[in-house]
Structures are given as structure tokens and as C-alpha cells.
N, C-alpha and C positions, 0 to 999 in steps of 0.2 A: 485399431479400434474396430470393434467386429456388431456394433451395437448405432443405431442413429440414435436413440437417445443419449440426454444428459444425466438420470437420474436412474441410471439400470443396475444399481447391486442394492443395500439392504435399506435403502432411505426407509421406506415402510414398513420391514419387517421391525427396525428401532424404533420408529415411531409410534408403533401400535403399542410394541412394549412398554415406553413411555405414560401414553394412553390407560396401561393396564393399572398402574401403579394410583389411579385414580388421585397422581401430583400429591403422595402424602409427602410432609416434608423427610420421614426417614428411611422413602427413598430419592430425595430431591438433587442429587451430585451423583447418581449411577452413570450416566452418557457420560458428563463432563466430567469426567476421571477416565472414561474409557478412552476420548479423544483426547486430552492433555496425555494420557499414556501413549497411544499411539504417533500423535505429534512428537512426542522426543523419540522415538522408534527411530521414525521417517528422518526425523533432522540429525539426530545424533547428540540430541542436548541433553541437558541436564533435568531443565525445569520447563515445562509447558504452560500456560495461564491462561484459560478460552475467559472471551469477552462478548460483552452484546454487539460489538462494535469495532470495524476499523481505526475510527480516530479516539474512543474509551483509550484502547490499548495505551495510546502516545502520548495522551492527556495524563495515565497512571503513570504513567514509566516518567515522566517528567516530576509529576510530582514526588513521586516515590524517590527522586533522585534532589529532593530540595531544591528545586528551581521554581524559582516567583519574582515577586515584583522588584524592580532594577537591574533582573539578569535580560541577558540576549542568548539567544538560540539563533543558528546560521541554518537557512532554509533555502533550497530552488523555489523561485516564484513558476518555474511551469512544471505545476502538475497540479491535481484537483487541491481546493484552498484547505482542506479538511485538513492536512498538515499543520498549513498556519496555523489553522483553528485550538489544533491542541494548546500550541504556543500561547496565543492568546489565554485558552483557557487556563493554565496556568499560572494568567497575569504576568507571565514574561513579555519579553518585546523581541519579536520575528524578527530578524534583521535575512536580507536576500540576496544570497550569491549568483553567479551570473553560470550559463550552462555553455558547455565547449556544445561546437556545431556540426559536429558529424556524429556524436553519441547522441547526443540531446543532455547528458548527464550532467550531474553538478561540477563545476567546475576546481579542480583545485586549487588553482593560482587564484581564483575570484574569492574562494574561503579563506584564503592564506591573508587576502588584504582584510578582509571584513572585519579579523579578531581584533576584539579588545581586549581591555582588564575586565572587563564586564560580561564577556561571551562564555558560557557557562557549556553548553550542547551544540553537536552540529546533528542535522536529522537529515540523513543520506534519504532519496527516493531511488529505487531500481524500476526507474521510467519504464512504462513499454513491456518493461517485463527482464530490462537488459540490466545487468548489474555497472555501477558508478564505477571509479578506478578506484578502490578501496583503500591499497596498500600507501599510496600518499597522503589518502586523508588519516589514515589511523595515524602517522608517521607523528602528522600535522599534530592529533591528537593528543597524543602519548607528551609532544613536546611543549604543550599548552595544559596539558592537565583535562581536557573537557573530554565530555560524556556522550557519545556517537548512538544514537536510535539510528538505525536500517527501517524503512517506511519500502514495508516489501508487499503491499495490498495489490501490486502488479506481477506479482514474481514468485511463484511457488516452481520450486525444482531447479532454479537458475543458478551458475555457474561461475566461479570467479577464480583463474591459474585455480583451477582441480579442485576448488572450494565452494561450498556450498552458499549459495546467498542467505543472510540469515544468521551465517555464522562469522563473521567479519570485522560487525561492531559490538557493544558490550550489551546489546538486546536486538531484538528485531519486534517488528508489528507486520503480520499479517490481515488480511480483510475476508468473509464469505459473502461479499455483499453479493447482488443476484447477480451481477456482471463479472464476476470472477470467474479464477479457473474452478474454483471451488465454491460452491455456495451452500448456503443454507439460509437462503433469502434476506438473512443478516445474519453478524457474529463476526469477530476476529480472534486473534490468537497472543497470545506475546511469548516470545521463547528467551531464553539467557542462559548462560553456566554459571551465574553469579547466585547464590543459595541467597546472600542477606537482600539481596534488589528484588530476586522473585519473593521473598519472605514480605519486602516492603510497601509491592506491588500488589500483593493479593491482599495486603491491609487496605488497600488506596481501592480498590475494586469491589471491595465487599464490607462497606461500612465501619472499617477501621475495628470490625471484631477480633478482640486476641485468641480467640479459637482457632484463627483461619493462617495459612504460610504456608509457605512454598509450593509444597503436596500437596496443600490441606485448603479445598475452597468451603466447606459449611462448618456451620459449628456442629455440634451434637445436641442430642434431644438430652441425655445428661445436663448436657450444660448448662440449656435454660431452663432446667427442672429445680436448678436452685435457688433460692432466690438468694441468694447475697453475690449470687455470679455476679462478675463488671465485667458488660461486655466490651467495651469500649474504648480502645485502649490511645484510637486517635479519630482525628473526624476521616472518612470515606465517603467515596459514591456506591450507590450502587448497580455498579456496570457486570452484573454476571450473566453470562449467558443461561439462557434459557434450556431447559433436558431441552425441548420438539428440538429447538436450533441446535443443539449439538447431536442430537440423534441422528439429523440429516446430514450436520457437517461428518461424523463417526464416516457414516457410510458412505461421504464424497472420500476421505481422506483415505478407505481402505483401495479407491482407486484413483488417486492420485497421479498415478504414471500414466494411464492411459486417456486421462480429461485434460496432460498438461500434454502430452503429445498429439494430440489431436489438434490445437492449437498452434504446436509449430507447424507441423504439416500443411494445414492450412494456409501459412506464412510462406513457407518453403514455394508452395504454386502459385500466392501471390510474387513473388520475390522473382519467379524466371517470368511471369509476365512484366513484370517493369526491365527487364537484365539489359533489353536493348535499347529502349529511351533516357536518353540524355536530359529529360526535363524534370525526371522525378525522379530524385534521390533519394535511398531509401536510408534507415537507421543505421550507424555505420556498429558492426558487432564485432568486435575484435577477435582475433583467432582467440585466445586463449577464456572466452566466454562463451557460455552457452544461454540464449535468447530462450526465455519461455512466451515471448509472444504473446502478454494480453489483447496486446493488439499490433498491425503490422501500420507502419505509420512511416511516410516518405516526405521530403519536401517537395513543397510545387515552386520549379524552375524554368516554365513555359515563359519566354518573351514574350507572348503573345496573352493569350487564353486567360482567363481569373480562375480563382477557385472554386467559384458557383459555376464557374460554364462547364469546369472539367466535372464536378461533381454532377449538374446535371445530366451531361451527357452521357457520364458512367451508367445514372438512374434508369434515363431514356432505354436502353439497352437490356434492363432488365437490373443491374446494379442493387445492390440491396443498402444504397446509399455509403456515404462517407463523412464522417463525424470531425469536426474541427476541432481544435487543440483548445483546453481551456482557457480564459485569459487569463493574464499572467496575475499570479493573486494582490501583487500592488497595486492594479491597475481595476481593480475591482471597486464598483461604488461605495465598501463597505469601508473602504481605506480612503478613498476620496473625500468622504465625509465624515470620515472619522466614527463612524456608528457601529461600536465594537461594545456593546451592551454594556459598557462601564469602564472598559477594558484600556478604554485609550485614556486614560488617569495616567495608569503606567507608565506610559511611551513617551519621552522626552519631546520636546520640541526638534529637536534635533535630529532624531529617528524620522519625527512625523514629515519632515521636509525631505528628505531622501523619499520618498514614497510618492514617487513621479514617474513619466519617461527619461530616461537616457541611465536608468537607476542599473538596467541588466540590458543592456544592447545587442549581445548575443542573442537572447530571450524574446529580447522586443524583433529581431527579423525572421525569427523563424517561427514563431505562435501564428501568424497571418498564413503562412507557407505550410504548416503541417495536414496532412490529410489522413485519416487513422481510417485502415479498414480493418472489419471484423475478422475476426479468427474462430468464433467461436461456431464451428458448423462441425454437428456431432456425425453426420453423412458426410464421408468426404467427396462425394457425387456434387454435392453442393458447393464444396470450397472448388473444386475441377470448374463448372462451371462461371463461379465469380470470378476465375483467374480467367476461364473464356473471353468473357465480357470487359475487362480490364485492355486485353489485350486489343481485342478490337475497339473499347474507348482510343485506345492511343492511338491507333493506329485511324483513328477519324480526326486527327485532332495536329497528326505531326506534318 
């Protein structure tokens, strides 16, 4: 990376152009065709889908895929609830697999017990940025019939035996949210090789117009110029991204390799500052994976020390602090009280009583224990230094 900025190739010269077009609608899809183009470049797919949103994307691909009220969708409860949330939206009902302890990833054996006659999708998360064990769950899949989302808003570029994250299960969702390796302050992505899903997906995204498929996210000024058009061919959201946000996402994405490498790097000098303490264990990344490191995240195994004293004293030192693991999304007030804007109609009583502790056990001892530090330091002068400070934390503390 030869640049301390995050935002150093065409963000503004797209944006301006943007800008130029004074937002007529017939040129209102120029960006977002350039980035759905370039997106299948990068990945090798077939179909690209930009979205306003991280959790849009999982919310259409669900629907797009007939999932609603009396179905179950198989979820990790640690990672941001925005997952859930699709599920929810959807009117489905989350059901939460338990996560193996040295990935942090969803667990297989935990999905394997979960299925019902009722479980319809399982929605993989690429935690951290590290890809799930794939090839069991598809296994799992293929032999149940369900419909597998990849929840990759942490993982752009990441690796799975020589395979690209993303390409694995039968969609992926990516996220630009501003904490990404990619941003454009908001906006995600949804990718697939499946022509009739991304056809039914971009009806689910954009108002359920029959103008719009696959390729094709607006309609034409043709179109609405007649009046006996029916536009409507089913009901929609409307989740399209915006030209500004794809203008800026266009120009993260034309450098893509060098905003996700920057992030491992940063990882990499976190990574030999822990190499010799025994008390923080870091993400375990298997050889045949490649980590894009949204973030570098270890457990805290101190006999002694809590996780506010370690993080403090990381701070003390100059630390640019340490951000704790979400709580686990069952364990969220939202589930506790059941205040899921209508939503908990759906959920059996049965569901609803599973939605305690001892629900993911794996989950519930290491959420307390996770310490997630930044990666995202476009100097790497900067990340040299955190690993500095890291070093000498521990070594105050061992």
C-alpha cells in the first residue's frame, strides 16, 4: 500500500460525474451497472446485485427464495443481529447454531442437530473476515434440500481450499458499510450464478417492477411513457443503491486488493505481538484459508486480569482501544421480550423458549472472552506501532 489514505483512486472523480447528470432518471443506473459489472469481474460470477444495504441483500435473497412465516432459517448467534434481522424480516423464525472454538465459525455438528422438516436456509457468516468450513455445510445442504446465503459483510477477498468466499453457497451478501474493507458509507452487494434467483432478487429490490432482472436494475423511460404499462408484476422493496454510493463503492472496488491487504498486514504485526503469550489466543485460520481480517480478534485466557483491565491498559499505553464481541443475538433484549415489531406472531412457542442461555454454549464462553482489534490502518507506520503497544500491554500484565 503506498498511499495512508482510505479513499485514494476515483471516489470523486465518479462522484462528480454523478453530480453532472443533475440525478435525471435516464441516467440514474450508469455507477450501478459499472459496479455490478466490475463485481462479477472481481468474483467470477455470473450475476452482481448492488443494494442500499448489508442486511437489504439477505432480507431479498430470502424472500426471493419463498421463505416466510412457518419456515426456520439456521443462524450463528455471534455475529452483528443484522443477520437475524433479515430472518425476521422475512417473517421466518431464526433458529441458532452453536460456533466451534478455535474458528469462532458456525458449527457443523450444531447445524446438523438444529434441522427440521421446517428449516428451509442455513445463512453461513465468514466471521472476522475467516471463511466457515463450507464443504460440510453444503454437504449438509444438498442432503436436506435447503438454500445456503454466505453473510460475507466481513470478508471481501477471502479464501476457502483455493476458493473464493462468496462462491460456495448458492448467493453471497456482501456489506460497504463505513467499517468495511470497502465502503461507500453504506450499500452491499449480492452475487450468485443462479440467473432465475438473481432475476427474482432484483424484482424483491426494486419494487417488484417487470422491467427490472438479472442485468437489468431500472426500468426505461419507454416504459413509463405508456400508459397501459403494468408495472408490477409482484410487491418489492425498495432497496437500490444509490449512483453517490455506488460511485464510491465503483472506485473502492477498482482497488480492492490493496484496501483488503492492508488489513491483513495489519493482522499479520498484530498476530507476532501475541505469538508468545499463552493468555490470548488468537482466531484459529486453517492452512488451507486465507483470512481477510476485518478485524483481528483473540481470546482473553488471563487467570488473572478481566477484559476491561487488559483493554485498559492496552489504552493506557497509547492503544487505540479494543472493541468487544457482540452479544450473542438470543441474548439480546429484543428476544428477551419478545419485541420483534410483530414478528414474534411467527415463532412458535417452542422456538421462543429455546431462546435463553445454555441455547449455544460454545457461543455463550467465548462472547465474554473475545477482544477484536482494528485492522483498518491505511499507514502501516500506524499498525507497526499498535503491534508496539500490544506487545508491551502483555508484557505489563504477564
Amino acid at each position: 500500500m503506498t498511499t495512508s489514505k482510505r479513499l485514494f483512486g476515483n471516489e470523486e472523480k465518479y462522484v462528480l460525474e454523478v453530480l453532472a447528470t443533475d440525478f435525471r432518471s435516464s441516467k440514474g443506473s450508469i455507477m450501478t451497472r459499472r459496479l455490478e459489472d466490475l463485481f462479477c469481474q472481481v468474483y467470477g460470477c455470473d450475476y452482481s446485485l448492488s443494494f442500499t444495504n448489508g442486511t437489504a441483500t439477505m432480507h431479498a435473497l430470502l424472500e426471493a427464495q419463498g421463505i416466510g412465516p412457518g419456515d426456520e432459517v439456521i443462524v450463528p448467534p455471534l455475529t452483528m443481529s443484522a443477520t437475524t434481522f433479515a430472518v425476521l424480516q422475512a417473517n421466518a423464525t431464526p433458529v441458532f447454531a452453536d460456533v466451534e472454538p478455535d474458528t469462532f465459525q458456525i458449527s457443523t455438528a450444531s447445524i446438523a442437530e438444529r434441522i427440521t422438516d421446517k428449516t428451509k436456509a442455513i445463512i453461513t457468516v465468514a466471521l472476522y473476515g475467516l471463511s466457515p468450513d463450507m464443504d460440510p455445510i453444503m454437504d449438509l445442504a444438498r442432503k436436506h434440500d435447503l438454500f445456503v446465503l454466505e453473510d460475507n459483510a466481513e470478508c471481501f477477498l477471502g479464501k476457502y481450499k483455493g476458493r473464493m468466499v462468496g462462491l460456495l453457497g448458492h448467493a453471497a451478501s456482501f456489506s460497504f458499510q463505513s467499517s468495511k474493507h470497502l465502503t461507500s458509507g453504506e450499500g452491499g452487494m449480492v452475487i450468485t450464478n443462479d440467473g432465475e434467483l438473481a432475476d427474482r432478487t432484483r424484482k424483491v429490490q426494486s419494487l417488484g417492477y417487470a422491467g427490472v432482472g438479472a442485468k437489468k436494475g431500472k426500468i426505461t423511460k419507454d416504459d413509463i411513457q405508456e400508459p397501459t404499462y403494468q408495472r408490477h408484476v409482484t410487491m418489492g422493496w425498495n432497496y437500490r443503491m444509490p449512483e453517490l454510493c455506488a460511485a464510491v463503492a465503483l472506485a473502492q472496488v477498482e482497488n480492492i486488493e490493496p484496501l483488503v491487504q492492508a488489513r491483513i498486514d495489519a493482522a499479520k504485526k498484530l498476530d507476532a505481538a501475541v505469538a508468545t503469550c499463552d493468555w490470548l489466543v488468537p482466531q484459529l485460520t486453517p492452512a488451507d484459508c486465507v483470512n481477510s481480517y476485518w478485524t483481528y480478534v483473540v481470546q482473553l485466557r488471563h487467570p488473572e486480569h478481566s477484559w476491561n483491565t487488559v483493554r485498559d491498559a492496552f489504552k493506557a499505553r497509547g492503544g487505540h482501544g479494543i472493541y468487544g464481541a457482540w452479544q450473542l443475538t438470543y441474548l439480546e433484549p429484543m428476544f428477551r421480550d419478545m419485541n420483534l415489531l410483530g414478528r414474534e406472531r411467527f415463532i412458535s412457542e417452542e422456538n421462543r423458549a429455546k431462546y435463553k442461555p445454555g441455547l449455544c454454549p460454545v457461543a455463550e464462553d467465548l462472547q465474554p472472552r473475545l477482544m477484536q482489534f482494528k485492522t483498518n490502518y491505511w499507514d502501516p507506520s500506524e499498525a507497526d506501532r499498535q503491534a508496539e503497544i500490544l506487545v508491551e500491554t502483555i508484557a505489563s500484565l504477564s
